[in-house]
C-alpha positions in Angstrom: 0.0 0.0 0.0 2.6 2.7 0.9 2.4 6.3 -0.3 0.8 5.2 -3.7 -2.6 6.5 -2.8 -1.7 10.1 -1.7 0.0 10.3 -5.2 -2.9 8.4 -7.1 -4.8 10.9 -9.7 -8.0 12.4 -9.7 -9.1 10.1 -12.1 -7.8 7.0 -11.1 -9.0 8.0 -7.5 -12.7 8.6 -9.0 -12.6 5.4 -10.9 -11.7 3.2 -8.0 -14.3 4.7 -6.1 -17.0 4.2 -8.7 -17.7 7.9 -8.7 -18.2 9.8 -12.4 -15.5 11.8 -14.1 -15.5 15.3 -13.3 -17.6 17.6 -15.5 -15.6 19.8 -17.4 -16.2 23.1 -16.6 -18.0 25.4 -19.1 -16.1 28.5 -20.7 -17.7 31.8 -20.8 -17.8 34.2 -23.5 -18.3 37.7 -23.6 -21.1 38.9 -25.8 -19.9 40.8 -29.0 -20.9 44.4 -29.0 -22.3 46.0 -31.9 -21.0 49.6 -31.7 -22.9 50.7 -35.0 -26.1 49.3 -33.5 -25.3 50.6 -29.8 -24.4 54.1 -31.4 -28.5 54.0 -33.7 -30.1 53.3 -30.2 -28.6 55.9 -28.4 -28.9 58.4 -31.3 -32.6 57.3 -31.5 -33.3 57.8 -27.5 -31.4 61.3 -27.7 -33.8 62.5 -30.7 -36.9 61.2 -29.0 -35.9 62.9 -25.4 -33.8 66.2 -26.1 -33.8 67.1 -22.6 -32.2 64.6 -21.8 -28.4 66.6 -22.2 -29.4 69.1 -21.4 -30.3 68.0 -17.7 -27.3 65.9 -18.4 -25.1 68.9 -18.8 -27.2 71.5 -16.5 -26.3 68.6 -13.7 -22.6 68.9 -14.3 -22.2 72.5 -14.5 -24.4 72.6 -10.6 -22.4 69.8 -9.4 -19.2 72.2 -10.3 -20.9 75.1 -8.9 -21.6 73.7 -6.0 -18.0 72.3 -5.4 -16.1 75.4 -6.7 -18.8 77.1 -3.8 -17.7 74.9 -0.8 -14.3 75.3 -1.4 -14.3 78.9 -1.5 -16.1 78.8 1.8 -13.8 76.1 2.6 -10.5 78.6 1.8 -12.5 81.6 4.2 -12.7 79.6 7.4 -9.3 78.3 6.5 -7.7 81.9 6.2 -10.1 83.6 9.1 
């Protein structure tokens, strides 16, 4: 008997033991994007809903306000 069953296989192990071989596992792929397609639905959305940059847009400009803002009043009650 010895040392031969710590060094036996996988397979030979499974075999012996009357157990199925191991399923192989499955390999994933990514999906293929279609940039042409990808670029008609978002042109599509944007014509149907013209807001929408420009809510896009107002929102960064008042999120840069707003920063620009607290760190002026951050810099007065720094130099005060």
């Amino acid at each position: 008997m010895g040392l031969r069953p710590f060094f036996m296989g996988e397979a030979k192990r499974r075999k012996e033991l009357g157990l199925p071989p191991r399923a192989k596992p499955v390999e994933l792929k990514l999906p293929v994007l279609d940039k042409e397609n990808i670029q008609k639905k978002v042109r599509s959305f944007l014509y149907k809903n013209p807001i929408v940059p420009i809510v896009f847009y107002g929102l960064v400009l008042g999120a840069f306000g707003w920063g620009l803002f607290n760190f002026v009043k951050g810099y007065q009650l720094i130099k005060s």
